[in-house]
N, C-alpha and C positions, 0 to 999 in steps of 0.2 A: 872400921869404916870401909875401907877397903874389901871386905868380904861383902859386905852389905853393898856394894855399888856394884861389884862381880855380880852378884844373884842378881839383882834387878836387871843386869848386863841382861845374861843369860835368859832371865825371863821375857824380857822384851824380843830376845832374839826368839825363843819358841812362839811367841806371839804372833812375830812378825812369820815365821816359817808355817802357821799354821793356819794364818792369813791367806797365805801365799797358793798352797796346796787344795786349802776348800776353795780358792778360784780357777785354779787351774780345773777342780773336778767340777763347775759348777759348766764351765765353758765347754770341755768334751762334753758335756750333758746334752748341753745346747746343739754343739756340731751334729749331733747321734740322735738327738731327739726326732720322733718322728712328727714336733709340733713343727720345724722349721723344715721339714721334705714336703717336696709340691706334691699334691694331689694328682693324681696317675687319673685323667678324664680320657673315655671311649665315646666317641659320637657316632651316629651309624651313617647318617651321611654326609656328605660336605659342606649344606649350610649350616647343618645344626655345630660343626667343626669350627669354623668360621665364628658364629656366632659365641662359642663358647671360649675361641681367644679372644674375642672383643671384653667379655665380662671376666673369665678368668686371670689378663693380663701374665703377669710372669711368673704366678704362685700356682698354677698347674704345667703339667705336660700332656695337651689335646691330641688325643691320634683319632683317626678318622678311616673308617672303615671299608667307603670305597668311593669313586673320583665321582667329578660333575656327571663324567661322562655317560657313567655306569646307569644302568636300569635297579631300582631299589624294590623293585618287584619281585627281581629274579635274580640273586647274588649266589655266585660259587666261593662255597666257605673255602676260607684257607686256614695253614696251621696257627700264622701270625696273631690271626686273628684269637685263638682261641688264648696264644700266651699274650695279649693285650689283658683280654677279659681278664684270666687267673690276676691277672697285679690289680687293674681298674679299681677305684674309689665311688669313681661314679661313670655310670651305662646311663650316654643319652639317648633316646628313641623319637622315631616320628608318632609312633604310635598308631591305631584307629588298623591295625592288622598293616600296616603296610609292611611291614618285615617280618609277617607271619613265615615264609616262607624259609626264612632263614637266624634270627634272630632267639627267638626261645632256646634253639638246638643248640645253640652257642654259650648262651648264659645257663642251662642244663650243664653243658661238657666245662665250662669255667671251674665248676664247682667253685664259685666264688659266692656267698652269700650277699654279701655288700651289696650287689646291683641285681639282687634278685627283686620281683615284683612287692609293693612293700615296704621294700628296704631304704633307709636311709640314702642311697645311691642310685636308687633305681631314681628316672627321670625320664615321665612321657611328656614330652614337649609339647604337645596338643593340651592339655591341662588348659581351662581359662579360655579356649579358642573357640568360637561361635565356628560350628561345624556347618557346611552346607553338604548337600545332594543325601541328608540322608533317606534311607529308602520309606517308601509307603506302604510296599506288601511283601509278602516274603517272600525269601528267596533261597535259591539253591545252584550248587554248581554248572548246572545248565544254562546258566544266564551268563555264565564268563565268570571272570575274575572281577565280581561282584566284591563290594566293601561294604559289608554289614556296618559297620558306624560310622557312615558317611564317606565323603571323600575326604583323601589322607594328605592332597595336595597345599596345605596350607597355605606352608612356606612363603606361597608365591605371594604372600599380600603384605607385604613391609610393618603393617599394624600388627598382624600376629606375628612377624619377627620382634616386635617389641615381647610378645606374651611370651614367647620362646625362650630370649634373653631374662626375662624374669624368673623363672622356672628354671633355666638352670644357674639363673644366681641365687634360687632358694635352694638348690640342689648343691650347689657348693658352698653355703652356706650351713647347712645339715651336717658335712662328713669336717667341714673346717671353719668353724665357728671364729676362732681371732681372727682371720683375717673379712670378714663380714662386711666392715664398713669400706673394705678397699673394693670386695665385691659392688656391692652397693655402688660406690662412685662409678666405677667403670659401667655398670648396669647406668647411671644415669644418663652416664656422656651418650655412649652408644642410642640409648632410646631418642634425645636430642635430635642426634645426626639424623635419625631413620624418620622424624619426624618432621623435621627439615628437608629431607628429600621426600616426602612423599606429598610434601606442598608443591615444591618444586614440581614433582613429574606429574601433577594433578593440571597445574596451569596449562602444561606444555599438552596436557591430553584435551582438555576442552573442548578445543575445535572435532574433538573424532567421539565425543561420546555417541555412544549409542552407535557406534560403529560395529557390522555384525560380520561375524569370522567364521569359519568350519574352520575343526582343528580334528587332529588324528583321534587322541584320548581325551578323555575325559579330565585333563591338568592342568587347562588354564581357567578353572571358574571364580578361584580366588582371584588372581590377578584381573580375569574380566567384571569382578563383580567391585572391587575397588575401583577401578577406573571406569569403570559403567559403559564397557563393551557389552557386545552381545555374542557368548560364545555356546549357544544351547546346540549347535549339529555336530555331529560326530562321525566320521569317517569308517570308526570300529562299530558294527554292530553288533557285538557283546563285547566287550572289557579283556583284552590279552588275548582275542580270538579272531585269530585275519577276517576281514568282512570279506564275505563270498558278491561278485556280478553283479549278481541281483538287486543287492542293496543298495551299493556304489551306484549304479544305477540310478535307483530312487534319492540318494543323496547329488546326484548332477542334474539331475531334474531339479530339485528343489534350488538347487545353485543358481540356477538358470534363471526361473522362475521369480524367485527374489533377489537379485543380482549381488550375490554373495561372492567374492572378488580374491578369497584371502585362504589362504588353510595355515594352519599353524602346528607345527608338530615339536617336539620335544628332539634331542639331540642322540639319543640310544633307540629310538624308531626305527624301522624300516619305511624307507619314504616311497618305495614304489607305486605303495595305493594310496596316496597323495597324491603322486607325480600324474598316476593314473586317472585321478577326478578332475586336475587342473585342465591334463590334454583335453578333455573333453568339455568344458566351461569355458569358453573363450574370456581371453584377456584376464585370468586369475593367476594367482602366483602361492608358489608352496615358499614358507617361510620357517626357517630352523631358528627356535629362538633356547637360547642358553640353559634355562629352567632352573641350575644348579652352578654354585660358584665352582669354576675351573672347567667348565664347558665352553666351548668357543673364546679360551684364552682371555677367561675373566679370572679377576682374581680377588674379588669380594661380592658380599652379598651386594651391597650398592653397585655396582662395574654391571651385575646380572639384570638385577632390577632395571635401571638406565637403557640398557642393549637391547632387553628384549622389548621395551615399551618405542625406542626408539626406531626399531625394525619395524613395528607395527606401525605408526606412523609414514615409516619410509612406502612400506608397500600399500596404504591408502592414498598417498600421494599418488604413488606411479600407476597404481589402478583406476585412476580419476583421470590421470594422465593420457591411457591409453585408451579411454571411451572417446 
């Protein structure tokens, strides 16, 4: 009896040891698993950065390519950038050529398949966006820094920041399937908030629709076509190409003539040939509005959105003001 109670001792003791050991290895599993490592996300520029910690929440690590401040036209690659790419899961983009200039050459040198075009990782954030300015006749390098698939300026319209954030919650959803429903949620709240504010800055614009602006480039027609400004004159007479005298010219005259009061430029412009049409339009004012989160010491998509609408406001006030 005593032998008999020993073995069963012992047996219950390897039982329990082998209990013990396939949890221990179930757990390192777990620590090392690459189901429970955040998803390594590349945005190329800082809304779409933004945007993708609102949906990502704490299950990726967002790097972001370059500041509000920067021009997404013309970027100087660095090396950072390229050991981003090698790790990334997922490469978000504006898309519509806006980072022709530097973006492909990147995800080429990554040699990272994952966010190639395609690829489960790849993510052009225009996806789903009702595009405007696209062209009617063809064109060629002679006309500037022309955008064959329209303007690339989306962003600026809080509605297609909702399509953005969806896009890349389908996109992190694609490379990290269990965490889905967390995407999802945070995808919801966020769509909410942006929907909510863009009631909000809809009331506050009323009185000024149809209010009509010169601006430098051709980047605010999203944000003027939601808020039902009117921003069709352009300062640039071809796209990234200084507008020569001549034309300025014929843009102060037009000023004049319809007492166009407002110019609007972007924060990486050169404001001299603004500064230049206002000297000559009496009682007009150049107006720098944010365009991008962490331009003029914002520090969200909403803080941008608010600031720049709120500016436009300001300076239709103090040019009604000063008639």
């Amino acid at each position: 009896m005593k032998f008999l109670y020993t073995g069963k001792f012992y047996q219950k003791m390897q039982t329990s040891i082998f209990s013990f050991v396939s949890l221990v290895w179930v757990l390192v599993f777990l620590v090392s698993s690459p189901v429970t490592a955040k998803v390594s996300l590349v945005a190329s520029i800082s809304d779409l950065k933004y945007i993708a910690e609102q949906v990502a929440g704490d299950r990726a690590d967002v790097y972001g390519m370059i500041r509000g401040v920067d021009d997404p036209h013309f970027v100087m690659t660095r090396p950072d950038f390229l050991v981003k790419l090698s790790e990334a899961d997922v490469l978000c983009v504006v898309g519509l050529d806006l980072e022709v200039g530097w973006i492909p050459y990147l995800q080429q040198q990554s040699r990272n398949m994952k966010i190639q075009k395609g690829q489960p990782g790849y993510c052009d954030t225009s996806f789903g966006v009702k595009i405007l300015g696209e062209p009617t006749v063809m064109m060629d390098r002679s006309m500037g820094d022309m955008h064959i698939y329209g303007n690339p300026h989306y962003w600026n319209d809080p509605i297609n920041a909702i399509q953005i954030a969806q896009n890349i919650k389908n996109a992190l959803t694609r490379v990290d399937p269990l965490n889905g429903e967390y995407y999802e949620r945070n995808f919801n709240q966020f769509k909410t908030r942006l929907i909510q504010l863009t009631k909000e800055e809809m009331k506050k614009m009323e009185p000024y629709f149809g209010l009509r602006v010169a601006v430098f480039h051709d980047q605010f027609v999203y944000l003027a076509s939601r808020f039902k400004l009117n921003a069709n004159l352009t300062i640039e007479e071809r796209p990234g190409v200084p507008p020569s005298v001549r034309y300025m010219d014929q843009v102060i005259s037009y000023m004049i003539a319809e007492k166009i009061k407002i110019i609007l430029i972007g924060p990486y412009h050169n404001p001299k040939y603004a500064e230049y049409v206002a000297s000559k339009v009496p009682g007009s004012i150049v107006v720098t509005l944010p365009v991008s989160v962490g331009a003029l010491d914002t520090t969200s998509y909403e803080d941008a959105l608010r600031m720049s609408l709120q500016k436009i406001r300001d300076a239709s006030d103090k040019t009604k003001s000063s008639q």
